[in-house]
C-alpha positions as CSV (number, residue, x, y, z in Angstrom):
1,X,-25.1,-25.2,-21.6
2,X,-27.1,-21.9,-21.3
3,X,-24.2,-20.5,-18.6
4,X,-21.5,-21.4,-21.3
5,X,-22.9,-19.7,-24.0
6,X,-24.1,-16.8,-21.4
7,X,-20.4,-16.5,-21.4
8,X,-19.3,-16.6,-24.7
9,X,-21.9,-13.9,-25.5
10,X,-20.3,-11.6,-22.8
11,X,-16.9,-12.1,-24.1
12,X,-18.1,-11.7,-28.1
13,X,-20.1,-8.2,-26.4
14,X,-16.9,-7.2,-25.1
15,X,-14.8,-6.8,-28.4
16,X,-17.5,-3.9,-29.5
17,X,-17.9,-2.3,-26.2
18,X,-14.7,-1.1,-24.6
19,X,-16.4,1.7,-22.8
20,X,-14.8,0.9,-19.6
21,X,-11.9,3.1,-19.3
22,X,-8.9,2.2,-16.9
23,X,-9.6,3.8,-13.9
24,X,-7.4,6.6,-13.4
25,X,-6.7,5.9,-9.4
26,X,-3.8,2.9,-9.8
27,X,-2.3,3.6,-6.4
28,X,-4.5,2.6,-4.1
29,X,-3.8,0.9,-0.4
30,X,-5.9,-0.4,2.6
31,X,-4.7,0.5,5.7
32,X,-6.5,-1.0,9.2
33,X,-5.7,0.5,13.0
34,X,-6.0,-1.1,16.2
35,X,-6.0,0.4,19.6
36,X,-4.0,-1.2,22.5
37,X,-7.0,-2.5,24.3
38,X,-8.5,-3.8,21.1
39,X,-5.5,-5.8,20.2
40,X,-4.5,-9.3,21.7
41,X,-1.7,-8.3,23.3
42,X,-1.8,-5.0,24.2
43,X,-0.1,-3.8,20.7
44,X,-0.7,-0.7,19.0
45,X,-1.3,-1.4,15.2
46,X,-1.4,0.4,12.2
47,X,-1.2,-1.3,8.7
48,X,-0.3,-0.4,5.5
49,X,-1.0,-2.7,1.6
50,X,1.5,-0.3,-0.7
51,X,-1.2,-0.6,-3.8
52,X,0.9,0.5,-6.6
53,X,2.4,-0.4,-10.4
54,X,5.1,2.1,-10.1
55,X,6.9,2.3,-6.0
56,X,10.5,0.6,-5.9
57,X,11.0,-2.5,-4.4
58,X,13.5,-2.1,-2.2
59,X,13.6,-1.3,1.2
60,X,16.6,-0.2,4.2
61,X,17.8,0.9,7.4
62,X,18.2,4.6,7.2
63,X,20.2,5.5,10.5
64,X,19.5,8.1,13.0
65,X,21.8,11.8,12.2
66,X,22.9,14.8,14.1
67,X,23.2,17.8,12.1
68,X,25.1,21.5,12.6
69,X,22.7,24.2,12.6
70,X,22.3,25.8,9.3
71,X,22.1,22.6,7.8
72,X,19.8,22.6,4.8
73,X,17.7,19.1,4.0
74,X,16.7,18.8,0.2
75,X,13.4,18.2,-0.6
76,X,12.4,16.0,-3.4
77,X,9.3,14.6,-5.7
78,X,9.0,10.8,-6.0
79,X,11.0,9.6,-3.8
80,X,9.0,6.5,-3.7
81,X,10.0,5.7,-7.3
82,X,13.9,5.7,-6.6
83,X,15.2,2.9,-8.8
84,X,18.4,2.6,-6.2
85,X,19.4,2.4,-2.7
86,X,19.4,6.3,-1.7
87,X,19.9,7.9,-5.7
88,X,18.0,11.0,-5.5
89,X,19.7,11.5,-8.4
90,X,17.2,11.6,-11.0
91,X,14.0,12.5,-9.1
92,X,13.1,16.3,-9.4
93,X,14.5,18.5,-6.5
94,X,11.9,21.1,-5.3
95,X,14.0,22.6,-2.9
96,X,15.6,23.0,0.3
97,X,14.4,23.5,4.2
98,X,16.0,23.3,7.5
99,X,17.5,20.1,8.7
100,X,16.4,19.3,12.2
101,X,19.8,19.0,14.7
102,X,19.1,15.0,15.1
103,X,16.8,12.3,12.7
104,X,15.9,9.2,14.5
105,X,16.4,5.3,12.1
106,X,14.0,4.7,10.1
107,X,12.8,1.5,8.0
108,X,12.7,3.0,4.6
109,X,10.2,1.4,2.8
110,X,8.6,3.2,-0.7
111,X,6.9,4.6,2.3
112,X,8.8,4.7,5.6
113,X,6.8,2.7,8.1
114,X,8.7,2.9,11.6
115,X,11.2,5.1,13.4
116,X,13.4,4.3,16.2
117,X,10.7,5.5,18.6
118,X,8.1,3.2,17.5
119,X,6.6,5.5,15.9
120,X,4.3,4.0,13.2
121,X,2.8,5.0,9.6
122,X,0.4,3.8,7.1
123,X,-1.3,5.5,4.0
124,X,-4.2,5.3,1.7
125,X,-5.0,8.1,-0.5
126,X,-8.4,9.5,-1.1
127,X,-7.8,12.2,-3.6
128,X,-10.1,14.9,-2.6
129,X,-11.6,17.5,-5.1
130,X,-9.6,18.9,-7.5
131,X,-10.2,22.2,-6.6
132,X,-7.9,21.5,-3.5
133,X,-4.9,21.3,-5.5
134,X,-2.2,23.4,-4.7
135,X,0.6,25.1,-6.9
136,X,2.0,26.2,-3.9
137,X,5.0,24.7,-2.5
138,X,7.4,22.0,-2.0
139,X,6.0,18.9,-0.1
140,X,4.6,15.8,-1.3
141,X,3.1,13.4,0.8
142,X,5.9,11.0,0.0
143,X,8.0,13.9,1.9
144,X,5.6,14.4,4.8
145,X,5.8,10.8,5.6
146,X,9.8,11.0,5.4
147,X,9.7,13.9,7.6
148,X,7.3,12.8,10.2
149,X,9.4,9.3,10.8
150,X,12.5,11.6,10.6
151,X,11.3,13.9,13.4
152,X,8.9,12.5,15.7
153,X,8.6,10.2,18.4
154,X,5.2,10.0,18.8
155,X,2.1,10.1,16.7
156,X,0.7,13.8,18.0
157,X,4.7,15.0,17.3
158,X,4.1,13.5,13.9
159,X,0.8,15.1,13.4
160,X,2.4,18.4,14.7
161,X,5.5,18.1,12.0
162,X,3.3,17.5,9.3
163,X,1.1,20.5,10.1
164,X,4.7,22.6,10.6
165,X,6.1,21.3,7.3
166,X,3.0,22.4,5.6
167,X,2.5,25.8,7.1
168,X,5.7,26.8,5.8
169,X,6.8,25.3,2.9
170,X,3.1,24.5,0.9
171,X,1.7,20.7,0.6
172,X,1.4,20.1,-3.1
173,X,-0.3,16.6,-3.4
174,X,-3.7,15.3,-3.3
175,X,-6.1,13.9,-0.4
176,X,-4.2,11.5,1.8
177,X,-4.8,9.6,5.3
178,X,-2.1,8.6,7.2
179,X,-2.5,6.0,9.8
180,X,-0.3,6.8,12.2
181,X,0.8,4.7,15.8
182,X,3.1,4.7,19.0
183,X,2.8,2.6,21.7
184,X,-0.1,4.5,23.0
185,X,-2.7,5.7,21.1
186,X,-3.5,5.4,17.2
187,X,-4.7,8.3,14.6
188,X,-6.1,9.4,11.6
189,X,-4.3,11.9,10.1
190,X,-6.2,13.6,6.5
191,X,-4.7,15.7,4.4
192,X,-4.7,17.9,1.5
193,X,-3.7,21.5,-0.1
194,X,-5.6,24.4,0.3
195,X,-6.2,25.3,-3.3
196,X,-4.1,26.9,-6.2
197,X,-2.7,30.0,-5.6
198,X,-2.7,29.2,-1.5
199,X,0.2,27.8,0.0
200,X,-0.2,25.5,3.4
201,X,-1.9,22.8,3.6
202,X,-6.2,21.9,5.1
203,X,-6.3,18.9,7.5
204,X,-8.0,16.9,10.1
205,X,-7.1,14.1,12.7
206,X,-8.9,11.6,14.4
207,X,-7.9,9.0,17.2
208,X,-8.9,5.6,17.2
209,X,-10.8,4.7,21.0
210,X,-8.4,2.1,22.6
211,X,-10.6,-0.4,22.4
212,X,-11.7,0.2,18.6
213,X,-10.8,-1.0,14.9
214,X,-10.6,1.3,12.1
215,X,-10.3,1.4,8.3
216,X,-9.2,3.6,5.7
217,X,-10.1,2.4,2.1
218,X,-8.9,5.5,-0.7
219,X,-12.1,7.3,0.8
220,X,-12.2,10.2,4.0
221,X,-13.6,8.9,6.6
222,X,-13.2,12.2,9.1
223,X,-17.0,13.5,9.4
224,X,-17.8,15.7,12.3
225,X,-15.4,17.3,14.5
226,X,-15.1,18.3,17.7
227,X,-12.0,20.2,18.8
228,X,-13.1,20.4,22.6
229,X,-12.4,17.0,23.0
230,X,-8.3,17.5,21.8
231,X,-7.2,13.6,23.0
232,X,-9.7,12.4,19.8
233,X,-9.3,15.5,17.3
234,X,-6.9,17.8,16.0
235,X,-7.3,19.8,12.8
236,X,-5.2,22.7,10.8
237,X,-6.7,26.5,11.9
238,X,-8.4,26.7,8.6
239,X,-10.1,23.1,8.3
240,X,-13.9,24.7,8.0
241,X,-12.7,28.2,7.0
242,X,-11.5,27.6,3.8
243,X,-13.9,25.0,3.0
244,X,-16.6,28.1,3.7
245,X,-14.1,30.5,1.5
246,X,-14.5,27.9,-1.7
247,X,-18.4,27.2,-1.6
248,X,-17.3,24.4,0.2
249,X,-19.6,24.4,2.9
250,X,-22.5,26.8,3.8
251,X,-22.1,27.8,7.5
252,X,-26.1,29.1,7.0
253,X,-27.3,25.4,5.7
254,X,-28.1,24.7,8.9
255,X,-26.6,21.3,8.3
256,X,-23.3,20.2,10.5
257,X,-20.1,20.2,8.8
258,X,-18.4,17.1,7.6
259,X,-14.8,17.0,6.7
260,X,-15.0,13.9,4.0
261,X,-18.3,16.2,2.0
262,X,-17.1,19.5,2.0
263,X,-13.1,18.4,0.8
264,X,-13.8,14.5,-0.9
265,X,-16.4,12.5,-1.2
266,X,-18.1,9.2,0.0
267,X,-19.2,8.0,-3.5
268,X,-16.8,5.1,-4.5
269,X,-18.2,1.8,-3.9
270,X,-15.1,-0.1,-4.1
271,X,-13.7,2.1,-0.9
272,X,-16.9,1.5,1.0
273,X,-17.2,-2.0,0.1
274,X,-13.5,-2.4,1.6
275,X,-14.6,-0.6,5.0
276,X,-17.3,-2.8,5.4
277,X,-15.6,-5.9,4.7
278,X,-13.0,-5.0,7.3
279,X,-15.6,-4.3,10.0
280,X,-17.7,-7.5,8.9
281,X,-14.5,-10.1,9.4
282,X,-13.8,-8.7,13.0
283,X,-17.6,-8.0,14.0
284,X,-19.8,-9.9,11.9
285,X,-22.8,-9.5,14.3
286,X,-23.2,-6.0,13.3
287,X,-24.2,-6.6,10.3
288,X,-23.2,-3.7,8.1
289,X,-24.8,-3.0,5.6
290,X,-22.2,-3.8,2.6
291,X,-23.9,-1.1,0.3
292,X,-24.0,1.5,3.3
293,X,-22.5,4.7,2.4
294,X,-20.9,5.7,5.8
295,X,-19.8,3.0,8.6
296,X,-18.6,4.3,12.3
297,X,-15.5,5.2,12.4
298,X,-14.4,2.5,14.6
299,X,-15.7,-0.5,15.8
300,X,-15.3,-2.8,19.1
301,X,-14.1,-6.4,17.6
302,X,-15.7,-9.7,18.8
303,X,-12.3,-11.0,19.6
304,X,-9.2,-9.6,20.3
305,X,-7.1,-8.6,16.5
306,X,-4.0,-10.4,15.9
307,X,-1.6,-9.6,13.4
308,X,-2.4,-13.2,12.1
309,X,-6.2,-12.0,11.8
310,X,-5.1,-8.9,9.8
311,X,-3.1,-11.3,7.5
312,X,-6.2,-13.3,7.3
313,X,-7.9,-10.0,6.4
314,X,-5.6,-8.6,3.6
315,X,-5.6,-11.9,1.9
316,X,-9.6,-11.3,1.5
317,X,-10.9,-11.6,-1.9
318,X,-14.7,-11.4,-1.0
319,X,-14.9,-14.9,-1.8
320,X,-18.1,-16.8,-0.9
321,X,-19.7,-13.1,-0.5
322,X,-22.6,-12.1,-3.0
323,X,-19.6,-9.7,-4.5
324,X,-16.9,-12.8,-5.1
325,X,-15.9,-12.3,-8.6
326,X,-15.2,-15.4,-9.5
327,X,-18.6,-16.6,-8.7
328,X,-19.8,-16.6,-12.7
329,X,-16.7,-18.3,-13.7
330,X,-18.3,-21.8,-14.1
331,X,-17.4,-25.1,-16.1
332,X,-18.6,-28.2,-16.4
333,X,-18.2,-30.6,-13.4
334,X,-16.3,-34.3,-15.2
335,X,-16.1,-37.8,-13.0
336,X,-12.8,-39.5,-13.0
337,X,-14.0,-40.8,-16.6
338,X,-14.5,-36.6,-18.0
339,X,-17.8,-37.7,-17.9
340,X,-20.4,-34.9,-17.4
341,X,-21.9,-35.2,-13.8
342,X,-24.7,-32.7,-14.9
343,X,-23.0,-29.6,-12.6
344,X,-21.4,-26.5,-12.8
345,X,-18.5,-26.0,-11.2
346,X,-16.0,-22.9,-9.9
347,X,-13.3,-22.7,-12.5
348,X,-10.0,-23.4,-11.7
349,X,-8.5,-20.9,-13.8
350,X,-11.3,-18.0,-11.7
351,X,-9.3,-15.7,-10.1
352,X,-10.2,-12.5,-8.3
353,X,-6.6,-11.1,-9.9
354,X,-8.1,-10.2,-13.0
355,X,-6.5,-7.1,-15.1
356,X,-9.1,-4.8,-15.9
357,X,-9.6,-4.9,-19.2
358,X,-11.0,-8.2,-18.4
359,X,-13.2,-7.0,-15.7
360,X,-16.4,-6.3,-18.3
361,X,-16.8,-9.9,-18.4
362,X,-17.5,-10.1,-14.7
363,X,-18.9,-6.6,-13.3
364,X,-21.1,-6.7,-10.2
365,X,-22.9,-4.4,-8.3
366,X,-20.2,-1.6,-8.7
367,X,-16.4,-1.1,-7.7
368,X,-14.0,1.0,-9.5
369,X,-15.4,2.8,-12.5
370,X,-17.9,-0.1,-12.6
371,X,-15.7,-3.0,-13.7
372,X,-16.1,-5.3,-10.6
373,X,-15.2,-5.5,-7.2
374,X,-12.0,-4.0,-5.9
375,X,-11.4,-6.4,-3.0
376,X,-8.7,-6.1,-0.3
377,X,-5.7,-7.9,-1.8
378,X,-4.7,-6.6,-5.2
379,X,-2.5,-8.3,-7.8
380,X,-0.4,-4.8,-8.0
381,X,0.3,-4.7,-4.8
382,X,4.3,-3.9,-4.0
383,X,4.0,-5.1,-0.3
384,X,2.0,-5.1,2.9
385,X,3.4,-4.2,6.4
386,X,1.3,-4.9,9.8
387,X,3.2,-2.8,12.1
388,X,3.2,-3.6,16.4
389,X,4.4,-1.1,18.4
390,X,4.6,-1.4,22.0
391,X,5.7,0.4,25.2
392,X,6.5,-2.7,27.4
393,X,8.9,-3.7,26.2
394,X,12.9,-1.4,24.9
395,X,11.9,0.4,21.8
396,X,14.4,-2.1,19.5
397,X,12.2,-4.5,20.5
398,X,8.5,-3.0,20.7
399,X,8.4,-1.8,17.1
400,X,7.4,-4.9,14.6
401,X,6.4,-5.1,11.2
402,X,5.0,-8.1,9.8
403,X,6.9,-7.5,6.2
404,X,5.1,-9.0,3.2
405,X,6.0,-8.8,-1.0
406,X,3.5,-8.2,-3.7
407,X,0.1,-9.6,-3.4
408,X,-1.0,-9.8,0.3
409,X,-3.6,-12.9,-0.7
410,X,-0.4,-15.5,-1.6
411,X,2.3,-13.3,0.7
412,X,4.8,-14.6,3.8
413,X,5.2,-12.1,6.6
414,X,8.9,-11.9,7.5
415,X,9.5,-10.1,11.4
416,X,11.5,-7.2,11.2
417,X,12.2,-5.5,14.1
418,X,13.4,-1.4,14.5
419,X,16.6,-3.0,16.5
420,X,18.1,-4.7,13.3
421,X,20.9,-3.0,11.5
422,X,20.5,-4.0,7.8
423,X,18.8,-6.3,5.5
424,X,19.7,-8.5,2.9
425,X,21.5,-7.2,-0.3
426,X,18.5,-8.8,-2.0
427,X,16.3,-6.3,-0.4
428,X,18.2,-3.6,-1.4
429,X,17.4,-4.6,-4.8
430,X,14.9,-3.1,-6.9
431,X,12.8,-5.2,-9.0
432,X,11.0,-2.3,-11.5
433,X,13.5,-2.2,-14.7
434,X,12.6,-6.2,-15.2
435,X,13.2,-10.1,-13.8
436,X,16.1,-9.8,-11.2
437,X,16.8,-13.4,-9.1
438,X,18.8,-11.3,-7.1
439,X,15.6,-9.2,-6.0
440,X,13.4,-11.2,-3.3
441,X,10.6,-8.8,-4.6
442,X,10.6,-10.8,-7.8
443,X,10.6,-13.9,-6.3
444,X,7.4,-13.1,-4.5
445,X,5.8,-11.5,-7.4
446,X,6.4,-14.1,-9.9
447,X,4.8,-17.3,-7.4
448,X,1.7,-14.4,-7.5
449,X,1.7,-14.1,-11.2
450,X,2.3,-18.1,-11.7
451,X,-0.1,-18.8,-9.1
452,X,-3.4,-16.6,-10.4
453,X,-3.2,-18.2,-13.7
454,X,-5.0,-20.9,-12.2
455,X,-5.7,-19.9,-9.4
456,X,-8.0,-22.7,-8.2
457,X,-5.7,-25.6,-8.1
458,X,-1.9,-23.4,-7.2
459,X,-3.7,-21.3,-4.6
460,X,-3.3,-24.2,-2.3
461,X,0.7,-25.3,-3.5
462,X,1.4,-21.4,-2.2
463,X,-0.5,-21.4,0.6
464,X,1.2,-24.5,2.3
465,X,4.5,-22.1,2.1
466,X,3.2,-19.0,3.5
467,X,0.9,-20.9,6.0
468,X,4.2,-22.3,7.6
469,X,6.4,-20.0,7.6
470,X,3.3,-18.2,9.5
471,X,2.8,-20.5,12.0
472,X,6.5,-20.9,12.7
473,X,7.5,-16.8,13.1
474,X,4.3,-16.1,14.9
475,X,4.4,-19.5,17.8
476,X,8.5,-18.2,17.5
477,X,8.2,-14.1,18.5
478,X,8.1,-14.5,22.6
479,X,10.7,-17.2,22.5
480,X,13.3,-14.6,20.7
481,X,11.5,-11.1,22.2
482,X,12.4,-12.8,25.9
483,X,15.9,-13.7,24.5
484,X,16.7,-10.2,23.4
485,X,15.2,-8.6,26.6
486,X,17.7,-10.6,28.4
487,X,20.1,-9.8,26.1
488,X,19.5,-6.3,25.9
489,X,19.6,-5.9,29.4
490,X,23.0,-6.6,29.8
491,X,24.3,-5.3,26.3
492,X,21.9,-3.6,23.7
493,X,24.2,-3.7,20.9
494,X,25.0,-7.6,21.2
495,X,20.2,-7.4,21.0
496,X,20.4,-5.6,17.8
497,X,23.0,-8.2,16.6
498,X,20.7,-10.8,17.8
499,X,17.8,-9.0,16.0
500,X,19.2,-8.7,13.1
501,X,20.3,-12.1,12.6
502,X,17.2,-13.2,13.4
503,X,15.4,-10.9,10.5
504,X,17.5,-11.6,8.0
505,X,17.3,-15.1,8.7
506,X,13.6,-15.3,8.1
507,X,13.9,-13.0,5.1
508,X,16.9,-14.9,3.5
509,X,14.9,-18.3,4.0
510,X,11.4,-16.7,2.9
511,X,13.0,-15.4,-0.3
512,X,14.5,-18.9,-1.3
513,X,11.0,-20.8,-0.9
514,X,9.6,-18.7,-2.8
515,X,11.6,-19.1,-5.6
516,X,11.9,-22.6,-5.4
517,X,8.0,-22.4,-5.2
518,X,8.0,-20.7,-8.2
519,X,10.1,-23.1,-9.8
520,X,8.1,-26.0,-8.6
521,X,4.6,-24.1,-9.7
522,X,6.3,-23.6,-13.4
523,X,7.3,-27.4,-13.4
524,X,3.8,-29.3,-11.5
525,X,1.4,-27.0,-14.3
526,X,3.5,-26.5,-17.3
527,X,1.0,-28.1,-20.6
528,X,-1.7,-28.5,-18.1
529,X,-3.2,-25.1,-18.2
């Protein structure tokens, strides 16, 4: 009895202490890499969780373009936010630059995620210090994605646009990493402005060994740099200069410089908790310390990654770790008779979805503005993408993302491949101005909504859907990527219409489960909460 009323003292303290503010950093993603000799089949990987309250919910094939010369390209703010299929309409216009003569397909997620050339990009922003804000310029990082899937067909030419694009025409955002793959080779690309009144941008990139795993969690992760070794770094001409300009850095401190100290900072627990948890589910036997304040860069795995062990991964909620939230979320264990048996049990209604103005209740050891953990999968989460790219095999074919809605932990992964032509209307569909059953997005986020409400007992009703549709696209992808080799051998365009079938298929069938799940959650639990 002393746990129960433990609690209700914490909830009665909670009504005259509401010093916990809402932290201020809602968009938040987890993005993991995997070089091709890391990977189990040879794939290059970069992922992306899209974090976020606010980006649309719609996503499309935006086809390659060739343009005359003197073609201008308009440059926007928020693009992300776009309540329709290609309305720029009512997001702010901050000017104009050159269009390039040809722009390669894209899949145009809030953030575009893979081009034509398998080129492939993830994001996690980090923020930086304020005093790196620039009022100079036109680019976003919204934009700089855009531009770099637009333009490049490989990660370095992507790298190389976004330091171009900058240069000229000012980046105007905060601290971002960009995860960025091709078939080859995987990198790291920071980013931020160089401070008001400056226009351009200050940045650093770092390639991920072959046989390595890396992370980015909201923090930069970019430390030392060594530009003799240009296959594993790249960085802007004033990367340590301007840091030294702004008080940044001391050249005369005799101490090395660090990208991540003299432009962010490695002080947020619930980033560094995320970094370790990666690197602890694919190399456990390091033993990391989960309180450490800087991990390597990149790791060797134990085993070869999947894209089945990253789904594993972003479905983490810390559970059965010291930092599980749910772990003071006890009742009294009843016999078949709701007769006490003398134990405390795991509530069914714990869930590690909490809102947080109901994380007081639960804090532990740190995360976000000290209100508990921030674990992997979040509940605002507007989808996840695990992205394969790989040069074996025709480029319509190579580039693969694993497609996921809303929150990663109860998520199905639907195949998409570059080759397909369009997507379902209910794709095109965005779920933000309210409940839509002709959006799949709602669909997905209203089984993850149902589902955390008691999360002990539904967890397992969704997790029979997603597990199967798992097993059957994943034991399914060489039987259809041999068919479409053949296929595309002989006749490309009848391999796209293959493709394509075959994506919608899976999306079109995921979307329907999950709103007959949905359906059958509200039914099974309704007066039994």
């Amino acid at each position: 009895m002393r746990k129960i009323l433990l609690i209700v003292f914490l909830m009665c303290a909670v009504a005259f202490d509401f010093s916990f503010a809402v932290r201020s950093e809602e968009d938040a993603c987890t993005t993991i890499t995997v070089g091709k000799l890391a990977s189990a089949d040879g794939s290059v990987i970069t992922t992306h969780t899209c974090d976020s309250r606010k980006d649309r919910t719609w996503i499309d094939v935006v086809p390659a373009r060739k343009y005359k010369p003197g073609t201008m390209r308009k440059v926007y703010l928020n693009t992300h936010i776009t309540v329709s299929v290609y309305d720029l309409s009512k997001q702010e216009l901050k000017g104009e630059i050159p269009q390039a003569g040809e722009t390669y397909k894209y899949f145009n997620t809030a953030l575009p995620c893979l081009n034509e050339h398998q080129v492939a990009v993830g994001e996690s922003t980090f923020g930086g210090k304020d005093i790196m804000r620039s009022d100079q310029g036109i680019i976003d990082y919204y934009e700089v994605n855009r531009l770099m899937l637009e333009r490049a067909k490989t990660a370095r030419e992507a790298i190389k646009v976004a330091d171009e694009v900058t240069k000229k025409y000012g980046y105007i955002d905060g601290g971002e990493c960009f995860t960025i793959a091709d078939p080859n080779e995987v990198w790291h690309l920071e980013i931020l402005g160089p401070g008001k009144g400056k226009k351009g941008a200050v940045w650093a990139a770092q390639r991920v060994p072959d046989g390595h795993v890396s992370v980015n969690a909201n923090a930069s992760r970019i430390r030392e740099i060594d530009l003799s070794k240009p296959d594993y770094f790249m960085a802007s001409e004033n990367y340590k200069s301007r840091a030294i300009e702004l008080g940044l850095y001391d050249p005369n401190s005799g101490k090395p410089f660090e990208f991540c100290y003299a432009y962010a900072s490695r002080k947020s627990l619930a980033s560094r908790r995320r970094e370790w948890r990666v690197f602890n589910l694919i190399a456990p036997k390091m033993d990391l310390d989960p309180n450490g304040e800087n991990f390597p860069f990149s790791i060797e795995p134990e085993e070869k990654v999947t894209p089945q062990k990253i789904m594993e991964i972003y479905r983490d909620t810390y559970e059965d770790t010291p930092f599980d939230m749910t772990k003071f979320m006890v009742v009294p264990e009843m016999d078949d008779h709701y007769n006490f048996t003398g134990k405390y049990v795991k509530s069914p209604y714990a869930n590690p979805f909490m809102h947080y103005d109901m994380m007081p209740l639960f804090k532990i050891n740190g995360g976000w503005n000290h209100m508990g953990e921030r674990c992997i999968a979040r509940y605002y989460c507007t989808y996840a993408t695990i992205i394969q790219v790989r040069g074996w095999l025709p480029n319509e074919i190579g580039g693969l993302v694993w497609f996921g809605w809303d929150n990663p932990s109860m998520t199905a992964y639907a195949p998409l491949y570059i080759g397909i032509e369009t997507f379902p209307e209910s794709y095109k569909i965005c779920g933000r101005p309210g409940f839509n059953r002709d959006c799949a997005w709602w669909a997905f986020n209203r089984v993850a909504d149902l589902s955390a409400q008691k999360w002990g007992d539904m967890r397992h009703d969704v997790k029979e859907v997603w597990k199967k549709f798992e097993e059957e696209t994943l034991s399914k992808q060489k039987e259809i990527e041999e068919k479409a080799l053949v296929l595309y051998k002989k006749n490309p365009k009848k391999a796209r219409k293959l493709l394509t079938q075959y994506s919608n298929d899976w999306m079109n069938k995921m979307t329907a489960a999950y709103w007959k799940l949905g359906d059958d959650l509200w039914s099974k639990y309704t007066g039994k909460f």
